[in-house]
N, C-alpha and C positions, 0 to 999 in steps of 0.2 A: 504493500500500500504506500501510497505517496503520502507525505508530511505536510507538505505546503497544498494551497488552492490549487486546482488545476486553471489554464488558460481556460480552458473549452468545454462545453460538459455538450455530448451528443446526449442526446434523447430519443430514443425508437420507442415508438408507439408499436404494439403490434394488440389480434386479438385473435385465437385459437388459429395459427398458423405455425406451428413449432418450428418444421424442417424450415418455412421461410428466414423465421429469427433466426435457429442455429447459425445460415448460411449469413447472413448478416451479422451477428455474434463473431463469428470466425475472423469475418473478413476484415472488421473493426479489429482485431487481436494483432491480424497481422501489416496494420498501418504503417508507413515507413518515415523517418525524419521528426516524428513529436514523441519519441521514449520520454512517458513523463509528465506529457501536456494535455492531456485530457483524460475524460473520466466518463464514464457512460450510464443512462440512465434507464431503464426498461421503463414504460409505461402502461401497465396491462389494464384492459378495460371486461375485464371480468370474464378472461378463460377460464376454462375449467378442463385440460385436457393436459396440463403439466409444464405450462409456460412456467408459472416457477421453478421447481425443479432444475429447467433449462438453464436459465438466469441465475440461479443457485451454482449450480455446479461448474458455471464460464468463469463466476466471481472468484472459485477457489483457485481457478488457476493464472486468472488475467493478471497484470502485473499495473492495472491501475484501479483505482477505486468506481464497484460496482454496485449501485445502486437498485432498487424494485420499489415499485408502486402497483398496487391493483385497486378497485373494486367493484362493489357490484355491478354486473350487467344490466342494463334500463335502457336497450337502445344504442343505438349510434349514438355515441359523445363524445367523438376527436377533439371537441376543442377544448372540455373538461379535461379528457386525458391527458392534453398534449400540459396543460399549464400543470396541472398535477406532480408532471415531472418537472418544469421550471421552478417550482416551488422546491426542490430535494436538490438542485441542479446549485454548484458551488464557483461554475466559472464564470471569467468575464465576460466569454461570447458566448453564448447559444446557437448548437446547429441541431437543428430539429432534422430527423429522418424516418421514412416510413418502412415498418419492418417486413418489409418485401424485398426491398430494394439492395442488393451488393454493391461495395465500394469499393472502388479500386483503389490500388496501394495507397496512394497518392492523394488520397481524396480530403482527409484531413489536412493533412499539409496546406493542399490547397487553401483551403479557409482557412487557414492560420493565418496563414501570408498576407493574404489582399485584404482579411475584417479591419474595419475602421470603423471608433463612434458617429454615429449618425449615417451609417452604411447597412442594409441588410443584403447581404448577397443570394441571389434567386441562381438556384440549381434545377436542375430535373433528369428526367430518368429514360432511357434508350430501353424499349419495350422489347423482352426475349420472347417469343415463339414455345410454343409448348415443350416440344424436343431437344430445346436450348437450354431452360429452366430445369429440366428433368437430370443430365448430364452437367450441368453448373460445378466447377469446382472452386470453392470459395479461396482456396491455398494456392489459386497461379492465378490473381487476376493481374499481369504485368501489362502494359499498356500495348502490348502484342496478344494478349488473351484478350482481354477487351474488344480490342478491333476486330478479331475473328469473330467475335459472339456478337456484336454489332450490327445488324444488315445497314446497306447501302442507304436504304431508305429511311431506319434511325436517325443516320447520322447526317442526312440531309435535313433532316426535322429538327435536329438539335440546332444543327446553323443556323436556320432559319428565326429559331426561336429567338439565338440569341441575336444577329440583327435586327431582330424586331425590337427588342429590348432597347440597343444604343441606339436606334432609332426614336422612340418613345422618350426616352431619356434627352435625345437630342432638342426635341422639338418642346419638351416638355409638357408633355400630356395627361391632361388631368387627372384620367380614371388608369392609365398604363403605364408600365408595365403589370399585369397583374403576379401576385405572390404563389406558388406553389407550394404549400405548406410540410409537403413529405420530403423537399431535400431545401434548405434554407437558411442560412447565417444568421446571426441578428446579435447585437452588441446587449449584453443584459439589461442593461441601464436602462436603454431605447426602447424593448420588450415589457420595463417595469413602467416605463413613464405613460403607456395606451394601456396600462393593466392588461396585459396578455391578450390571449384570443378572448370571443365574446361566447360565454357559455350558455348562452341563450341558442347559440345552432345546437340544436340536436339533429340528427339526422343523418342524412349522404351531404356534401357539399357548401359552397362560399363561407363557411367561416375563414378559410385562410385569405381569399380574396377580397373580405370586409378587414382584416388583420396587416396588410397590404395599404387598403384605403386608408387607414386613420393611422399607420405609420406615416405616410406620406404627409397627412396635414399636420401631424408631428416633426415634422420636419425632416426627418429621415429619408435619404435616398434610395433607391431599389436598384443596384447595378446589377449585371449579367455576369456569371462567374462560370459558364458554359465554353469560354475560352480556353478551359483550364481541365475541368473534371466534369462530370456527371454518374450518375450510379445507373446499374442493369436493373430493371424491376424482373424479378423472376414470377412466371407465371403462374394464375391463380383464377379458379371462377369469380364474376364480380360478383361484388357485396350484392345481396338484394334490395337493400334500399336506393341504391345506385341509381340513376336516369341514365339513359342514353343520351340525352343531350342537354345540356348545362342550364337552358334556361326549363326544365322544369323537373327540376331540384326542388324540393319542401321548403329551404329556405331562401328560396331567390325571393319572394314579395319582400321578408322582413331584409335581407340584404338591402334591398330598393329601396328602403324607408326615407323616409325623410327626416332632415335634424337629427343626422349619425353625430354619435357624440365620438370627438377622439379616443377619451377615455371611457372605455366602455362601462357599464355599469355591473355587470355579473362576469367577472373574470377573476385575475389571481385572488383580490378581495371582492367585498362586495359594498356596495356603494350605496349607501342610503338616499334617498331624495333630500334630505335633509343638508347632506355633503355636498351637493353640486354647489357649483356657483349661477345665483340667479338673477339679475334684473329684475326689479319688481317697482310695479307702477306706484307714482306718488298717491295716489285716491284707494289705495289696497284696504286701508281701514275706513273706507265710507260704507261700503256695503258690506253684507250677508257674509257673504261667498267671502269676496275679498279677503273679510276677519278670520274665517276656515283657513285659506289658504294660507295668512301669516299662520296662522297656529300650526297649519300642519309642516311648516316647513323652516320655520325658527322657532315655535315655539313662542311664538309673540313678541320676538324680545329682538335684537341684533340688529334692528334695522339698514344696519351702515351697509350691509349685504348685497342691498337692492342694487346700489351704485356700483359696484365691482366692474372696473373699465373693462374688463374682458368676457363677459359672462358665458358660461355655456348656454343658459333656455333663458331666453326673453321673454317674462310672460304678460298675457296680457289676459284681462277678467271682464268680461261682461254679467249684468249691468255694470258699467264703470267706463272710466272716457281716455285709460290709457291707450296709448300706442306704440307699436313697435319701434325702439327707437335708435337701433344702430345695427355693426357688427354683432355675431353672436352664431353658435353651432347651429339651434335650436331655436325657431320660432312658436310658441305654447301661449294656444288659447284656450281657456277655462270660461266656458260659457253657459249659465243658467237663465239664457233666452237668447230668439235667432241674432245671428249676424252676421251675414253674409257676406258682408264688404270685406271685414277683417278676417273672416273665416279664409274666403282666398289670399291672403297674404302667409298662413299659419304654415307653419311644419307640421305640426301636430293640433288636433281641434279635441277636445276633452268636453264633452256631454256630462253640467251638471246640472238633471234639472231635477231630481229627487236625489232622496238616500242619503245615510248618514257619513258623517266623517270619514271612519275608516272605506264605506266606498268609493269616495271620492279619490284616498290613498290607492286604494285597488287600482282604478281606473287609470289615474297619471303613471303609477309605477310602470303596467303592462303599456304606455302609450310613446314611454320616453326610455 
């Protein structure tokens, strides 16, 4: 076991895929150029077919520090699981990988080299063929094994991928590059300042791709690191929750949302409504409602809160004659009768026109 921090703490998610981990296990063991510099994390999301065990018995012989996390199964939770391990995870960069996926020798190194604060480096993976996956030897992936297990048409795809990348990058585009969450860099710091992924995806898909979005308004870059390395994903029937095509995933509407907060609200911690930063209208204690919503979100009291030059949710309450009044993530209207003027300006419109307090909490919680 290592004394000091490690640089890098990898993280592989996997979930009742054993031979895939092993093969991935192995291939992390025999990394070339970091003796030393990182530390790995299993992520399980509630096998039950002897992923531990696995994990167990690579730890007694790895010569850096080997960590586990499980628990129960409830569904697709990548993005619960993935922070799960961030949370156990000791280094100063995080590279997230999915336990499918074999790395070649070199593949750490790589992300050693190029991670920089305010950098996340986007990797991905050269898809093997059934009869490729099956023959896999995780003990020769030298950059001549690779190439052989490669087809032509992989590695057209990876190019591709990556000038689309310094292209996007180039040009500076809004919503692109997007983030692949199964091979990925990310400086810890940067990963803690968005609170991780948003544990609100459950399911197949875009949690990594919303994890991407609000790094970016974080300030963080998404450079291409496909210049360098990428990992073989070895073959596997897809998940059944899976889509065939990306826009209808379970969670592409709430990805769409409107008023994405940087900092997500249910990730590494969990973020009270209370804890955001809010704008609040100067007429907030004329009415009903208004007096609810100071109550329910200071407690009555703090008012200096309201003025916060930066605010994440801007809110505004009908009856009442605020307005929306500048920059801010989050445009929130709390309305106990119509308004439709203001309603079209809103990010979020919040219906209060019965029911007590804590539903009105109900309702903003699930809406922001």
């Amino acid at each position: 076991m290592i004394g000091s921090a490690p640089e890098m703490s990898l993280i592989v998610n996997t979930f009742e895929k054993p031979r895939h981990l092993s093969l991935v296990l192995e291939s992390i063991a025999r990394q070339e150029g970091v003796e030393g510099g990182f530390e790995v994390i299993v992520t399980d999301d509630g096998s039950t077919d002897g992923t531990r065990e696995i994990v167990e018995s690579f730890a007694r012989s790895a010569a850096f520090r080997v960590a586990f996390t499980t628990m129960p199964h409830d569904g697709f939770q990548l993005a619960r699981n993935r922070n799960q391990g961030a949370k156990l995870a000791q280094g100063r960069t995080l590279l997230f990988l999915d336990g499918d996926c074999v790395l070649p020798r070199d593949h750490v190194a790589a992300h050693l080299a190029r991670r920089r604060p305010g950098r996340a480096l986007l990797c991905f993976c050269a898809r093997l063929g059934e009869a490729e996956s099956r023959s896999i030897d995780a003990s020769d992936l030298t950059p001549l094994a690779v190439a052989r297990l490669t087809s032509a048409s992989e590695r057209a795809a990876l190019r591709s991928r990556h000038r689309k990348i310094l292209w996007y990058s180039l040009i500076r585009h809004r919503t692109k590059p997007r983030l692949a969450g199964g091979n990925f860099s990310v400086w810890r710091s940067d990963y803690e300042r968005v609170n991780g992924f948003d544990e609100r995806f459950r399911g197949w898909g875009q949690e990594d791709d919303d994890l991407g979005m609000r790094l970016r308004a974080a300030g963080v870059k998404l450079e291409s690191i496909l210049d360098r390395t990428f990992t073989l994903h070895v073959w596997h029937p897809a998940d059944p929750t899976a889509t065939k095509r990306w826009r209808d995933g379970a969670n592409v509407a709430y990805f769409h949302r409107r008023g994405r907060l940087t900092v997500c609200r249910e990730g590494l911690v969990h973020r009270p409504l209370e804890g955001l930063r809010w704008r609040l209208p100067e007429d907030l204690e004329t009415t009903r409602l208004g007096r609810s919503m100071l109550e329910l979100l200071a407690g009555g009291s703090r008012r200096e809160r309201s003025r916060d030059d930066r605010p994440e949710i801007d809110l505004v309450v009908r009856p009442g004659k605020g307005r929306f009044e500048g920059p801010c993530e989050c445009r929130m209207l709390v309305a106990a009768e119509p308004a439709p003027r203001i309603a079209r300006q809103a990010d979020v419109v919040v219906e209060a026109l019965s029911g007590s307090e804590a539903s009105l909490r109900s309702r903003i919680d699930a809406a922001v």
